[in-house]
N, C-alpha and C positions, 0 to 999 in steps of 0.2 A: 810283233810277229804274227799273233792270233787274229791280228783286225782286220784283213781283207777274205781270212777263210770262214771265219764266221758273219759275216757279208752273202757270201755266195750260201753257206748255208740256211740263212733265212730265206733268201732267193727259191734254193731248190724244195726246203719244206713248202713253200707258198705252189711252185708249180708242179711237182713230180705228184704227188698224192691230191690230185685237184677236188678228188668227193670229199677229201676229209676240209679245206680250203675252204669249199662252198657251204658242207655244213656247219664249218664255225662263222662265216659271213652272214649266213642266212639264219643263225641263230641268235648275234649280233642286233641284226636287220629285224630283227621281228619286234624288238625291245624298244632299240631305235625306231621304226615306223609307228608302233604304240603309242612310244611319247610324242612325236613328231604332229602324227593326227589329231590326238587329244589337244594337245595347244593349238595348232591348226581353228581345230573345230570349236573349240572355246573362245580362243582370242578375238575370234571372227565374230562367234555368235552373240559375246557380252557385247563385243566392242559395237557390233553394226545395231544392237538393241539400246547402247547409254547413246548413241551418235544420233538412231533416227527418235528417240525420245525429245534427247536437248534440241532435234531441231524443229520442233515443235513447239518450243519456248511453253512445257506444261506446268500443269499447276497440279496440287495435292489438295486443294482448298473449293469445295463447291459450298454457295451460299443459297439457299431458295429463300426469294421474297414474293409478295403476292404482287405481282404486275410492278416494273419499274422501267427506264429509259438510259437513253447516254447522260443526260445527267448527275443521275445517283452515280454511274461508272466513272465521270470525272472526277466528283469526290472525293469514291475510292482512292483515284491515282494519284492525288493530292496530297495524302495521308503519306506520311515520313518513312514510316513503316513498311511500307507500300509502292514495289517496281515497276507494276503494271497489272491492269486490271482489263475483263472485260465481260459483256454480257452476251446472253443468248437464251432463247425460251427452248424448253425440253418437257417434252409431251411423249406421254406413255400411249403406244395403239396396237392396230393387230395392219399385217399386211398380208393378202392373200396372193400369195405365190408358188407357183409350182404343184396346186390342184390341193394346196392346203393354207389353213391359214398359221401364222406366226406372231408372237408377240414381236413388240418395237417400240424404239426408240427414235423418236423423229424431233434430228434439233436445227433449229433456224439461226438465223445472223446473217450480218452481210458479207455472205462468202468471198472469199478472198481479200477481204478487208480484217478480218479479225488479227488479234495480234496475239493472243494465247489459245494453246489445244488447236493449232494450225492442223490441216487436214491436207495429204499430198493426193491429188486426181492420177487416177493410176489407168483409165481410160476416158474416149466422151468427150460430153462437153466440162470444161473447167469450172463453170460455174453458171450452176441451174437458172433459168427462167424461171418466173413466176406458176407454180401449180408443175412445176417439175420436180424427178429427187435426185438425187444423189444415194448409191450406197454403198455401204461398207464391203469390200470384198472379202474380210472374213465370214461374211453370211452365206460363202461359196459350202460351208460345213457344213451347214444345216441344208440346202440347197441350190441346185443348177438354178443359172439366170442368165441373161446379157443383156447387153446397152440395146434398147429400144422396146424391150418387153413393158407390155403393162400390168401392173399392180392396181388391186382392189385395196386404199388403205381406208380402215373404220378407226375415228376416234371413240373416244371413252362414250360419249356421248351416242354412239351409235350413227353417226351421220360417215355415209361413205361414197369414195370420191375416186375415182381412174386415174391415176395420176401413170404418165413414160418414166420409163430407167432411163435418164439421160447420160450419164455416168456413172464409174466407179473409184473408187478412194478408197486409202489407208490413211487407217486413224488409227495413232499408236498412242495414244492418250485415252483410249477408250475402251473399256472391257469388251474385249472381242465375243462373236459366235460362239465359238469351241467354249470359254468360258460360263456362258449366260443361255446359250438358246433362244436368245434374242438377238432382233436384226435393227443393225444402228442406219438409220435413214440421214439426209440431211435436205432439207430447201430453203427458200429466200424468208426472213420472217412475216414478207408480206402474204406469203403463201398461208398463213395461219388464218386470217382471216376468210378466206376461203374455205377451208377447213374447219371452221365455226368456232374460233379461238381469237382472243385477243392479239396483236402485232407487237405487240412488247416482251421483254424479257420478264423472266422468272427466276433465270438461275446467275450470278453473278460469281467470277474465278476470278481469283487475281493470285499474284508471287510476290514475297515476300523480298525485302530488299537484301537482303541477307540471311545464311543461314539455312537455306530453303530445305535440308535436309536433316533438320533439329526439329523434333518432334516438341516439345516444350515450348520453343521460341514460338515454332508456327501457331502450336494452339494459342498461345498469350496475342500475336499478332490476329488470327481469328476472332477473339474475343473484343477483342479495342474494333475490328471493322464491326464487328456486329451491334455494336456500343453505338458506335459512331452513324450506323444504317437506321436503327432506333429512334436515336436522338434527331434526327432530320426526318421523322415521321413516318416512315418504313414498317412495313410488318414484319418480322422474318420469320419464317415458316419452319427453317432447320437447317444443321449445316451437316457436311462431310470432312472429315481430315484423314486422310490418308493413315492406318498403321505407321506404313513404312514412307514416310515424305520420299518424294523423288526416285522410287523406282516404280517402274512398268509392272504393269499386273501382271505382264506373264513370267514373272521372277520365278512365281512360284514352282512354274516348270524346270525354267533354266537352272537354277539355283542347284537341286538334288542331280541333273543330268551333269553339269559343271564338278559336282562333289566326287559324284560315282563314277563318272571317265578319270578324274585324278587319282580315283585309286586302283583301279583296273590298270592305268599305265604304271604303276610305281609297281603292283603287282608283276605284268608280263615283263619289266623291267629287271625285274628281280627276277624271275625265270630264266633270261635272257642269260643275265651275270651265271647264274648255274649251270646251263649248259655249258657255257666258256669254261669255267672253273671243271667244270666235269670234262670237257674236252683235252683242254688243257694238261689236266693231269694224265689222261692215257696216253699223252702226246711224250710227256718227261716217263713214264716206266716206258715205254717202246722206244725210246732214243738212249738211253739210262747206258747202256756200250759208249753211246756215242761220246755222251757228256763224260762219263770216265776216260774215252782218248783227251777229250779237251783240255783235262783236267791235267794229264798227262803230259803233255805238249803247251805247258806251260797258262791256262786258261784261268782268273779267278772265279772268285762266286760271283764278285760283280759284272765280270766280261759274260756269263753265262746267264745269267738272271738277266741281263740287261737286252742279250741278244735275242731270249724269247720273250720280255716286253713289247719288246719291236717290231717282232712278229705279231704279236696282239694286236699291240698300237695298227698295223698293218691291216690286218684282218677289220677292226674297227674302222677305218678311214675308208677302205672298201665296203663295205655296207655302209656306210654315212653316205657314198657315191650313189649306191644301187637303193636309196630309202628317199632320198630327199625330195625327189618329185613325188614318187605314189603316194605319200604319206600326206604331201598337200591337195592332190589327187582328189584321194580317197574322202577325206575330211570335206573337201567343196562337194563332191558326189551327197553325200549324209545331209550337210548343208541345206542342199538343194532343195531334199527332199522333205528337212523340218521342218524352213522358214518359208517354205513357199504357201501361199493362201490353199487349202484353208487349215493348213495347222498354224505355227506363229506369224505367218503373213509379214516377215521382214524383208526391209529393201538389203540385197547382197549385194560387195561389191564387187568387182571384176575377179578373178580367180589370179593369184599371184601367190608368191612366197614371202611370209613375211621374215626379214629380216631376223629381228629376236629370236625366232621356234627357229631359224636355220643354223643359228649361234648356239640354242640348245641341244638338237641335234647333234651339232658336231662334240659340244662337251662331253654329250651322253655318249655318244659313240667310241669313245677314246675311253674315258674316266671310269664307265660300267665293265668293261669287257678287264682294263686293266686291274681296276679293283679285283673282281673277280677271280685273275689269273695269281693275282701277288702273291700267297700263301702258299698255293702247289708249286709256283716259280721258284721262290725264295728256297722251301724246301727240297725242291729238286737238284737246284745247285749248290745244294748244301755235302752232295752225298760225296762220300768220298770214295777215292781212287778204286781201292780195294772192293770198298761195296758193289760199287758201278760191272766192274770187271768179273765179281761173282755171283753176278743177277743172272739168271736166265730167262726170268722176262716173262711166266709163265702161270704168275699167281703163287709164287712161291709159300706163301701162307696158308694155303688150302690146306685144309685137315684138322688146321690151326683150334679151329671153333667148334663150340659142341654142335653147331648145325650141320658141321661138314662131317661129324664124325656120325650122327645118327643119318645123313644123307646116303653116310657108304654102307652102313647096314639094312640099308632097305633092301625087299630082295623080289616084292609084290609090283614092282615098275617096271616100263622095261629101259630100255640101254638110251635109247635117243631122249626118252624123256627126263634121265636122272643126269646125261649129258649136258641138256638144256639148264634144267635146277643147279646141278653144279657150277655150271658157268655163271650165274648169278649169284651163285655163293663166295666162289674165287674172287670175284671184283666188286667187294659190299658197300665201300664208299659210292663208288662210280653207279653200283645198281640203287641204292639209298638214294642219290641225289636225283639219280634218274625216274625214281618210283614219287620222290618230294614234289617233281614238275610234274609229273603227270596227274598225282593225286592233288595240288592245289589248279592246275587246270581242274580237273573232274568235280573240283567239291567249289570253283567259282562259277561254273558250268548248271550243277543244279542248284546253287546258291540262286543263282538269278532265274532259273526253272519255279524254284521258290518261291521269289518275289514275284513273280509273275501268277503264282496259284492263292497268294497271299492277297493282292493286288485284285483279284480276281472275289477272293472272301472276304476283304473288304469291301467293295465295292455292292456284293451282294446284302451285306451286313449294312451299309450306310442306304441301299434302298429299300430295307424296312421304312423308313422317311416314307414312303410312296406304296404302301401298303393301298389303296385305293388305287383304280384304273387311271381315270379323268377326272381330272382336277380345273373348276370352272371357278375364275376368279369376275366377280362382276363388278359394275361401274363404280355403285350404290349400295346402302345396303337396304336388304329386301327380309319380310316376316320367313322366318325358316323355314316354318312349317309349311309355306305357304311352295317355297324355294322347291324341298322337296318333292312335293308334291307333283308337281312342274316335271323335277326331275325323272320319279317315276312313270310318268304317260310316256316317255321314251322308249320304244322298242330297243332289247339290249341292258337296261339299266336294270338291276338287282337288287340295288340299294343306295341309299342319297343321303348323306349327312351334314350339315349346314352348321361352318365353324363361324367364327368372328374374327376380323383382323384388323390390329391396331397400329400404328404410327408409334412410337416413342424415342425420343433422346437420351441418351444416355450421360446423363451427369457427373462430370469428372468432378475431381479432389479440390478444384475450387468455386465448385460452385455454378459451373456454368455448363450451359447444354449443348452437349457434342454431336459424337456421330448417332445417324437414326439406326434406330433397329424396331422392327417388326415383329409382334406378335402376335403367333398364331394361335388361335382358343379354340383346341375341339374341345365338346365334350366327355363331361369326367368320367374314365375308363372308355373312349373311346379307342377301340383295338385301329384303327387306320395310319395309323403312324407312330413308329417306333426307331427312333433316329440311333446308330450302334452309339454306346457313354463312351467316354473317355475317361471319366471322373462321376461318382456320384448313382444316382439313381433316378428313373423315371416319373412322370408327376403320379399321387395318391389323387384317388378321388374325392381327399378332407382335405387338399390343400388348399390354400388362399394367394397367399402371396407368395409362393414358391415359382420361379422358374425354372429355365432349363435351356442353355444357351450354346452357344456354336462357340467350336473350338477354338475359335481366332481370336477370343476372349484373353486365353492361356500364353500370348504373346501380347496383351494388349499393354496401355501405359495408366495405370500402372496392371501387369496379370494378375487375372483371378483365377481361382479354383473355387471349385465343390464347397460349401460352405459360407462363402464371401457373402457380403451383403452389399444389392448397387443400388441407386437412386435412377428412377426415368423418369426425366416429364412426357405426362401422357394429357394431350389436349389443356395445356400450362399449369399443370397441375402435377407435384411432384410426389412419388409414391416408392416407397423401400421396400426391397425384393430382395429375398433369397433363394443364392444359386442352389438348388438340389445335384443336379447334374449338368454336364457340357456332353454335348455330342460332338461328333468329327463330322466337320464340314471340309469342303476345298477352301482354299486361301484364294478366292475368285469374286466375291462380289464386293462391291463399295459401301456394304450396310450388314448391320447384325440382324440372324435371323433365329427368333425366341418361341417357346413353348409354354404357356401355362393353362392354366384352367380358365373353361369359358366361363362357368358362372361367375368367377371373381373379377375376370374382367369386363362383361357387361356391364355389373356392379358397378365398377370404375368409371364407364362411360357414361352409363344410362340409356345402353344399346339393350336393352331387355327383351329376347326372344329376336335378335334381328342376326343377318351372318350376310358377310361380301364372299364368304365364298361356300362353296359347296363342292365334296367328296361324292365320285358316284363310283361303286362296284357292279362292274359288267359279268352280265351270264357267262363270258370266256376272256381271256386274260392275255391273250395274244396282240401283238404291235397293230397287226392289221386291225383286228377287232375293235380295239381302244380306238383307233384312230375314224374306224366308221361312227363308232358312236361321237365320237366328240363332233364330228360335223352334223348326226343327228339332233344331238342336245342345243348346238347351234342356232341350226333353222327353228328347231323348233321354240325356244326359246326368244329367236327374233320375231316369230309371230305372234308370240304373247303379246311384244315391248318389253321385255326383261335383257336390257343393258347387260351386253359381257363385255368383259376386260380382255381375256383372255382363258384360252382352252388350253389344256396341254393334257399328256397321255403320261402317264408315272415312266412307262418305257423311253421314251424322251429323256428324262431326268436321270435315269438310270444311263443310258447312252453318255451323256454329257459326261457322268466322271469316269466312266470305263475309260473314254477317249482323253483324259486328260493323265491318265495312268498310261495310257497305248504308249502315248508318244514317248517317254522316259523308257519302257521296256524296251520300245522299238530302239535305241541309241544302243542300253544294256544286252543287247543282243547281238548287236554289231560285231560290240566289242571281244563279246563271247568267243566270236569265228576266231579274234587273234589268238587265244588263249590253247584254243585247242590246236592250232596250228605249231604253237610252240611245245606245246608239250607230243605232237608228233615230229616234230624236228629232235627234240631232244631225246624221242626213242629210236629213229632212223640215225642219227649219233652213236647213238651207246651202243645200236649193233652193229653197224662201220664197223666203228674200232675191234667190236668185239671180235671179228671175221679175220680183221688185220692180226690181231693178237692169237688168233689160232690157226695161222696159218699154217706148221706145221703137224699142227694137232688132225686137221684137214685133211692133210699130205699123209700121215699114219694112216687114217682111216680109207682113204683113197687104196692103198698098199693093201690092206688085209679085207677088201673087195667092196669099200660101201659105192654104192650108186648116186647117181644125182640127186634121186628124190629121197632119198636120206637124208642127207649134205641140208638142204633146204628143207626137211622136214625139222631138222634139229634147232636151226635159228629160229622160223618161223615159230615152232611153238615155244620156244626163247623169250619172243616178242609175246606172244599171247599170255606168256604166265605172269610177264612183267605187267601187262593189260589189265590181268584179272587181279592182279596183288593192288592193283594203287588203286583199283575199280572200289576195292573194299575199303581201303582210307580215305575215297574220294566221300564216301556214302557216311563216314564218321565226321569228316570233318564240316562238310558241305552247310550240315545243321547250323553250327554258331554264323559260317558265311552268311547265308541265308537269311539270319536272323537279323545279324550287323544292318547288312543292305535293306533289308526290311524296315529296320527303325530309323533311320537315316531317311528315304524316302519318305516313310508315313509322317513323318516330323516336319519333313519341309513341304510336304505336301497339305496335309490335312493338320497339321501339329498335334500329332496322335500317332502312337504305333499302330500300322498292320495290325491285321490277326494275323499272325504266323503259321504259316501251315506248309511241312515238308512237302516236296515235290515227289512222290515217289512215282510217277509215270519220267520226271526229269531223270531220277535215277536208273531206272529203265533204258532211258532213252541213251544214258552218258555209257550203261554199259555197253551197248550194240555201238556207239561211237567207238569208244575206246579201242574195241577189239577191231571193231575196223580199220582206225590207225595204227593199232598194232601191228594188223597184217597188213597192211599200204607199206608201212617202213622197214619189216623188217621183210618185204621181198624183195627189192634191187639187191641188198648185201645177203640173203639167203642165192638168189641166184649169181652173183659174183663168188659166191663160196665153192657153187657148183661148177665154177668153168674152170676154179684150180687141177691144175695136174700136176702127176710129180716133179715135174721139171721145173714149175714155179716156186713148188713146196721148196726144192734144192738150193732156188735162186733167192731165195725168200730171207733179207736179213732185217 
């Protein structure tokens, strides 16, 4: 008898009251879009990053031998162990582009012929002529170019050559620009000899037949090829094994933005569920008559509970409609704008819906809103006959609480405002849950304000490292004193300090020589470089054999800490080192980069008074500044004949990890707009209803002469106090937020925390937000308060 009246009931809740309809869809929709996008934008980004990786068929394994051919490579491929192999010579230069010069990487082989670290031509010609290049389009970061420009490139040697941009390529096997500040080049290898280099390889890659992402296996199959390169007469010079076998260097990014969007969606997700559950419930006290006729007229708990599921389930299924394109929208928009050169420089594929995230979509759509609703459902149909019939719907409880009771003795306020406080006293669940959204919006809000001033003091902190202006690495090494020297006739230069730098392998647990790392040796109590620790303490000017090593250490196989002691061959000669300290490095280069004392390591070498590089401090400290002198020190340096390597500006350095920190904030930002969107949906909600529910209250005060701007003076600042109440939990809670996301980042960034440091211009910023959305939401329903008359008040049930 009840089942087609409660049919049309569900019908007339969904269309008769259509603001209250749209704000539980739209609050729904907000939860749902979150998740929707963040898979979206993830699935996309790991998946288009493992896809254009594997099709490059790469390697984890670089070998440097001194000069070899296709023969040694067939060897290799010979070897049981062993899926394929191949060769290519890689030459460190500088390229003068864009009215400056840049360090580089220029590697040869017979393009388009190689079979591993494939390169995809992304303009141009396919494949360079002799004395032509090819370059990386991620070098679009460091600077504008196009196909046909010419380049000045100098080898080590100082001999330099005009070579065209014939084209451009993505190389997803190669540590990009944004990473390095270096520009990866490619040409023919016969072009080497032109270039005043031998036509042969240097560096030898190959893949494992198995396995290729076991770290153990690969290094034991490294060991047998370099065994096996040896034993057929071969020099080998050094190898590389990837930390992490088989992922792309830009993990390090993806990895925390992949982390931090999954939880931001579980967050607004959970928002999302609150508003419903908060709607929800003023939906059963304002119907609370009704359900007692139903109840009346023969209705159970389960006929009643069941029919507003349905209506949930309802509500849910309409926004699952009104989400499912913006949400893949939105996420290709973001997309666009991360992988496109010159930040991750990935191929995307056409813009579509995937399948899976529309099946999660639609689960979350139904499952969140209903979870949510079950508990105020369940109880509201619980109530019986009598209760129902002796409700007046009104906040019956009021007065109930010591708050209400000291509320009414105040007597220093005046009427509209104790109105307003009152009404958030009357309805404490519904204002609780309302003030819970808003204040975990507000304290995810500066939580990420946070990370980004953390982000920001890290960064400042990790460029202590670059305590010097210009930093000139040269070919050779040259008398310091002499270096210096040199360095001071340069107009601009202040000061010139000549460190030493060495080559070393890092000797794993059995014995055999791994990945390189480099050490830099200024001198003892040299103030020019001060990398922030992680662990540990900076070198003594009595140390010897003390290092001091990059974070990437603290994840290695097996990790060290502070204390450890490591073995490196330095020029085939092995020497034991203790870790003092680890600094925080990015998870960006293909080698370890170390700190100890010069004097102990000339010692080591029998480089005595000699340095390949030199520190100079300029009279002014400014980008521009640094950057004129460094083409000073240049010229003048190339008219001694004093060989450089390369120049770079500490400001440079400093750039490079801002920007590798930008781009994570920039996603955490995004995500931010949803947050705060939700938590003003769910105070234009809470004042709906609240309008709905005093609608007679309204209709009195209309009677005994109040005016419009009353009426809407009394919500409005309703909404405002709700604003400033959750402003102040946002500001408490925000700190541990803050802090989460902060270690989370620094961890997979740097593998080190942040320096943590509250955002109080973010909290500043959230309170001018908040109150802004406070009075955004609550004036539609302040002015729909104001258009009641008494004759609606009458009609009003």
């Amino acid at each position: 008898m009840f089942m087609q009246p409660r049919w049309s009931k569900v019908i007339a809740d969904l269309w008769h009251i259509k603001t209250r309809t749209m704000l539980v869809v739209l609050s729904i929709a907000v939860g749902v879009f979150a998740v929707g996008m963040v898979a979206h934008f993830y699935l996309i980004l790991i998946n288009s990053t493992n896809e254009a990786f594997a099709s490059v068929n790469p390697t984890s394994v670089g070998i440097w031998i001194s000069g070899f051919d296709d023969e040694l490579v067939e060897l290799v491929r010979r070897m049981p162990q062993v899926a394929d192999a191949d060769g290519r010579r890689v030459s460190n230069a500088r390229l003068h582009l864009g009215g400056r010069w840049y360090r580089a990487q220029i590697s040869g082989w017979e393009i388009g012929k190689g079979r591993l670290n494939l390169i995809e031509v992304t303009g141009g010609a396919r494949v360079p002529k002799d004395r032509q290049l090819l370059i990386d389009q991620s070098a679009l970061f460091l600077t504008d170019f196009k196909i046909g420009d010419t380049v000045v490139v100098e080898m080590s040697d100082g001999l330099r050559r005009e070579m065209p941009i014939v084209g451009t390529v993505r190389d997803v096997n190669s540590n990009p620009s944004l990473n390095t500040g270096r520009i990866n080049s490619y040409v023919t290898l016969d072009t080497f000899e032109w270039l005043g280099e031998p036509a042969e390889y240097n560096q030898l890659t190959f893949t494992t037949a198995e396995k290729q992402t076991d770290y153990e296996h690969m290094r034991a199959v490294t060991a047998a090829v370099k065994n096996q390169i040896e034993r057929k007469g071969w020099h080998v010079q050094g190898s590389f094994l990837a930390p992490e076998p088989g992922v792309n260097f830009m993990n390090f990014i993806i990895e925390p933005i992949g982390l931090i969007l999954a939880m931001m969606a579980v967050v607004t997700l959970a928002l999302s569920a609150l508003l419903v559950f908060n709607t929800m419930s003023a939906l059963m006290i304002a119907q609370i008559k009704q359900i007692g006729i139903m109840k009346a007229t023969g209705a159970s708990v389960a006929d009643i509970a069941g029919m507003y599921l349905v209506l949930v389930v309802i509500f849910g299924l309409l926004a699952f409609v009104v989400t499912i394109f913006p949400a893949a929208w939105v996420a290709d928009r973001i997309l666009q704008l991360v992988a496109s050169p010159p930040m991750l420089d990935l191929k995307l594929p056409p813009f579509r819906l995937l399948i899976s995230v529309v099946c999660l979509e639609l689960s979350v759509s139904v499952l969140a809103p209903v979870l949510g609703a079950l508990l105020v459902t369940i109880a509201g149909s619980r109530i019986t006959i009598h209760e129902a019939i002796s409700t007046h719907g009104m906040g019956d409880n009021f007065g109930a609480h010591i708050l209400d009771r000291l509320l009414g003795r105040v007597r220093s306020i005046s009427g509209p405002l104790i109105l307003s406080i009152g009404d958030i006293l009357r309805t404490k669940r519904r204002a609780a849950l309302t003030l819970g959204t808003l204040i975990l919006s507000g304290s995810v809000f500066i939580g990420i304000m946070s990370v980004k001033a953390s982000a920001d003091k890290t960064v400042a902190e990790m460029g202590e490292a670059y305590r010097f202006d210009v930093e000139v690495q040269l070919a050779r090494n040259y008398r310091a004193k002499k270096i210096e020297r040199f360095s001071s006739q340069v107009p601009g230069v202040e000061a010139a300090e000549g460190w030493a730098v060495v080559g070393g392998a890092l000797v794993n647990d059995a014995g055999e020589a791994g990945n390189l790392m480099w050490i830099l040796a200024p001198p003892a109590g040299s103030e020019l470089s001060r990398p922030k620790l992680a662990q540990g303490r900076w070198l003594l000017p009595e140390d010897e054999n003390a290092i001091v090593v990059d974070s990437r250490l603290l994840r290695g196989h097996p990790p060290r800490s502070a204390g450890d002691k490591i073995r490196l061959s330095i020029e085939g000669n092995e020497t034991e080192w203790t870790i003092v300290g680890i600094y925080l490095a990015p998870r960006t280069q293909g080698y370890y980069i170390a700190y100890a004392n010069l004097a102990y390591v000339v010692h080591l070498t029998g480089d005595v008074g000699q340095s390949q590089r030199v520190q100079l401090v300029t009279t002014r400290h400014d980008p521009a500044f640094q950057t004129e002198v460094a083409q000073r020190v240049n010229d003048h340096f190339r008219d001694l004949g004093v060989k450089v390597r390369s120049i770079e500006t500490s400001s440079t350095f400093r750039g490079l990890q801002k920007e590798q920190f930008n781009i994570v904030v920039f996603v955490l930002t995004a995500m931010d707009l949803l947050l705060v969107l939700v938590g003003g949906l769910g105070l234009a909600g809470t004042m709906s209803i609240s309008v709905l529910e005093r609608t007679r209250e309204i209709g009195v005060m209309r009677i005994v002469g109040a005016d419009d701007s009353a009426v809407v003076r009394i919500v409005i600042v309703e909404g405002l106090l709700m604003g400033v109440l959750s402003w102040f939990g946002a500001v408490v809670l925000a700190w541990p937020v803050g802090w989460l996301l902060s270690w989370v980042i620094g961890w997979q960034m740097v593998s080190g925390p942040l320096s943590y440091i509250y955002s109080v211009p973010g909290m500043l910023i959230w309170l001018v937000m908040v109150l802004t959305v406070a009075a955004l939401a609550s004036f539609v329903p302040a002015w729909q308060a104001s258009r009641l008359t008494v004759r609606d008040v009458l009609a009003y049930e």
